[in-house]
N, C-alpha and C positions, 0 to 999 in steps of 0.2 A: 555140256554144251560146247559147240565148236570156238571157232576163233574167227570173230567178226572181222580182226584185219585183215585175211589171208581173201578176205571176199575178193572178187572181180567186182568193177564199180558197177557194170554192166546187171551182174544179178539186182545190186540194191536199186538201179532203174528199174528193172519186172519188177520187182517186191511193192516198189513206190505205185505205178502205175495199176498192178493188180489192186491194191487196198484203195485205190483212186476208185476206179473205172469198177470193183465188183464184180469184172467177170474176165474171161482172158479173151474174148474174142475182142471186145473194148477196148482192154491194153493192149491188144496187140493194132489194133488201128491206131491210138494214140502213137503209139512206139516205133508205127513203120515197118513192123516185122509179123512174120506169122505166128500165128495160133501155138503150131506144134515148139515154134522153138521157144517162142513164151514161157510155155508149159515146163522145156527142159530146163528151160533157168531157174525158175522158182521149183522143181524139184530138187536143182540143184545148190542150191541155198539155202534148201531147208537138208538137205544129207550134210551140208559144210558143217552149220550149225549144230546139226540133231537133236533139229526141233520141226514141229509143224507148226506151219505161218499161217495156215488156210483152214477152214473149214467147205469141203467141197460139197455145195447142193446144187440140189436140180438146178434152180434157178439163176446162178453162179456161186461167187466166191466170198466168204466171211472170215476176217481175223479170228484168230485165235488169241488166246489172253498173250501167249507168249509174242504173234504178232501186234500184238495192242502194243507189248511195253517197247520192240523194238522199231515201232513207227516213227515217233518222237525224232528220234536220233538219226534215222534215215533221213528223216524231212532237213534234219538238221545239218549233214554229212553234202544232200542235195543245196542247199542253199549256200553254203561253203563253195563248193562245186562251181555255181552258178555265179558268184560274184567273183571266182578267179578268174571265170572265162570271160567276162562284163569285161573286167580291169584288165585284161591281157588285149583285148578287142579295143579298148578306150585308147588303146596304143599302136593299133596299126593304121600308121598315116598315109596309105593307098588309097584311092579312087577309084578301087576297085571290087571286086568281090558281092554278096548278096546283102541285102536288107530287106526284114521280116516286117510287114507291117499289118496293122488288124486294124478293122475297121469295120462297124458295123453291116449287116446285109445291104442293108437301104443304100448304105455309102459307097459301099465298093462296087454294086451295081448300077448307081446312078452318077455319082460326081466323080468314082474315082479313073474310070477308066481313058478319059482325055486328056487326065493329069497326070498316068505312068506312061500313056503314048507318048507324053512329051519330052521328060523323063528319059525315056529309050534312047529319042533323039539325041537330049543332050549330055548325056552321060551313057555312053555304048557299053561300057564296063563294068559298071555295075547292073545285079540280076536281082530282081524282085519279086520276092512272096508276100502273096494277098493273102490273108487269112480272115474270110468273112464270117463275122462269128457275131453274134449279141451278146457271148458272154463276155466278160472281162479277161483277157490274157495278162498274166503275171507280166510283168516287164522285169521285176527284179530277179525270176525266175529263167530267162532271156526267153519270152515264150512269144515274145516281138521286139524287135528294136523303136521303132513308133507306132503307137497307139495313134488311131483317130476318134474322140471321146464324142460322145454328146452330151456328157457332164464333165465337171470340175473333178477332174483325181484327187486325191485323199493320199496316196500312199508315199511313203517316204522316200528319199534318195530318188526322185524321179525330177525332173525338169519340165515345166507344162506354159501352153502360152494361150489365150484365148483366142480364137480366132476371128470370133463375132457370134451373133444368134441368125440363126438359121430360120426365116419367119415362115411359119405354118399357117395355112387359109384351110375355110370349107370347100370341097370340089365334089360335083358330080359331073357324071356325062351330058351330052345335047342329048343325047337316046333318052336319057330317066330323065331330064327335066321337058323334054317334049313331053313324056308320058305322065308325069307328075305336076307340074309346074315349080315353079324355083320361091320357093320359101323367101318373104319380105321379114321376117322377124324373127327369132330365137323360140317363139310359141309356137310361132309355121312351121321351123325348123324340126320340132319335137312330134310334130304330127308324120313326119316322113321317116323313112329308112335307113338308120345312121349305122353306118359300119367304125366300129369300135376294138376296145382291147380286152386281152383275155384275163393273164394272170396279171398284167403290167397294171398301176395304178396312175402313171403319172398323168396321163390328161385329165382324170379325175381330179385331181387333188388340184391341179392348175388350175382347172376351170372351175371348182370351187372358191377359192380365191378371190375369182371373178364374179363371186354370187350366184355362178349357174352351177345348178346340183344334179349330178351326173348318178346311174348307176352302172353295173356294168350291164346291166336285166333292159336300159335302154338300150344295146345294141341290139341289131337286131346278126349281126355277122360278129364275130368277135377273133378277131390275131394278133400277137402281140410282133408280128415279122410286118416293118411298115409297105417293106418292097410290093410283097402281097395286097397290104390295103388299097396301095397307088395301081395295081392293075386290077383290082374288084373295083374300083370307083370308074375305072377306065371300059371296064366291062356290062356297067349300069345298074351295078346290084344296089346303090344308092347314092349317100352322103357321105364320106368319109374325108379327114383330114390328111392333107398332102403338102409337101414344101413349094411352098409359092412360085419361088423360082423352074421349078419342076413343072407344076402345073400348068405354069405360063406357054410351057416348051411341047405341050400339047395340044392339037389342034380336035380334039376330041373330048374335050373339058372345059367347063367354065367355076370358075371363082362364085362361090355364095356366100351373101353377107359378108363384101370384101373391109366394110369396117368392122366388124368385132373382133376385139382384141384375143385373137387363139392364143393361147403360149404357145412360143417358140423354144427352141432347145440350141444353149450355147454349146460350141465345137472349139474343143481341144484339143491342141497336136500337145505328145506328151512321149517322153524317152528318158532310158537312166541316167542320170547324170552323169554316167564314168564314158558315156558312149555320146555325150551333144555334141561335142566338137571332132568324134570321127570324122576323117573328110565323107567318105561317102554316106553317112549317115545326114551329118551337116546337109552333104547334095539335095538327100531325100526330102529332109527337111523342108529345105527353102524352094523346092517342085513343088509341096503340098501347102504349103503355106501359101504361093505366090497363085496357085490354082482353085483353091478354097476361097480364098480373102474374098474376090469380088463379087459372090454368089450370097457372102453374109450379109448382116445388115452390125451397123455399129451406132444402133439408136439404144441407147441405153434405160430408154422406157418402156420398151417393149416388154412385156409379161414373160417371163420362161420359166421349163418346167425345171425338176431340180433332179435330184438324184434317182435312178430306178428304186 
């Protein structure tokens, strides 16, 4: 076997990203680079070594035992990696440069984009990446400098602040409630078209709480991407649940059964701790904080849902 020091860092990113992603067309989108040269790195880190990392099928790519036992230590060599560059960045006190933030689809489509126009405004210097994703981007990983949650973070070494709950009502269009009429009850309610989630549980599990017993077999649409649910309810496919504030901001939508208590879902701004008091991260921060806050609610009886 070769000599794992002598690697370029650059190979053990293909290696990581290949065993990630299971195919190279994958890692090389992750990774920002093409296919073929992909390809010549993890060739070329498995000739350093003189070993195969891969098993190559039709379908894509699978470890080999030898790449089982050397993933560990890559994950490990990356996370290393990742926390020099945190703490080398925790120390540059410019007001300038980029900030990576992720934020769910719904978010960065709907509330975020008045809040980096402003941003722009008041800080010229600083350049910003959206990364709209519903999955969870590592932060420890720098795979964003702030997170925008719609749950409580869990993970360590990170800094999080609540920002409030985000209150969610039933909406349909004037179009489906002229054509249907507008359900008085929770039983009315259940006789009509409700656009719901796919693989997600949480309104389930909330609304149980509430003593109303959901399946997912009541929808009659099912997505777990909410941006999507809020232009299908705006399109009249039915019922579906949408952020209040949002809905309001529609002149194409009405509120049903504006008292039943929907869970809402609390928002969290969340970053590493080595990076809160960069100044430009700091900047980000207190943009998103001060453009969030007034769309929340900070009633602390409100029902909300909990983790994915």
């Amino acid at each position: 076997m070769g000599r794992i020091d002598r690697l370029d860092w650059t190979l053990i990113q293909a290696f990581l990203a290949v065993a990630a992603e299971g195919s190279l067309s994958a890692a090389a989108r992750a990774l920002g680079v093409s296919q073929p040269t992909l390809g010549r790195q993890v060739k070329l880190m498995e000739e350093q070594l003189g070993i195969a990392l891969f098993y190559r099928q039709p379908k894509g790519l699978s470890l080999t035992s030898e790449g089982e036992a050397l993933l560990p230590h890559a994950k490990a060599m990356a996370a290393a990696a990742s926390e020099l560059a945190t703490t080398a960045a925790g120390h540059d006190n410019s007001l300038q440069g980029t900030v990576r933030i992720t934020a769910s689809e719904f978010t960065a489509m709907y509330s975020l984009p008045p809040i980096l126009a402003r941003l722009r405004i008041d800080h010229p210097d600083i350049q910003i990446e959206l990364n709209s994703t519903d999955l969870s981007e590592n932060l420890l990983f720098r795979e964003a400098d702030i997170a925008v949650r719609m749950y409580r973070p869990t993970q360590l070494e990170v800094v999080t602040k609540k920002l409030g709950v985000l209150e969610l009502g039933f909406f349909a269009s004037k179009n489906y409630l002229q054509r249907r009429g507008s359900p008085m009850s929770i039983e009315e309610l259940m006789q009509h078209d409700l656009l719901g989630y796919d693989r997600s549980e949480r309104f389930i599990r909330g609304a149980a709480k509430l003593g109303w017993q959901l399946s997912r077999h009541d929808f009659v649409f099912r997505s777990d991407a909410q941006n999507v649910h809020c232009e299908m309810i705006r399109a009249g496919a039915g019922i579906g649940v949408m952020a209040c504030c949002l809905g309001e901001s529609f002149d194409d939508v009405e509120q049903i059964l504006p008292h039943f208590p929907v869970p809402g879902l609390e928002i969290w701004l969340t970053t590493h701790e080595a990076l809160r008091h960069t100044p430009r991260v700091a900047a980000v921060w207190r943009g998103l904080e001060k453009g969030l806050t007034p769309v929340l609610s900070q009633d602390s009886s409100i029902p909300v849902m909990h983790s994915p």
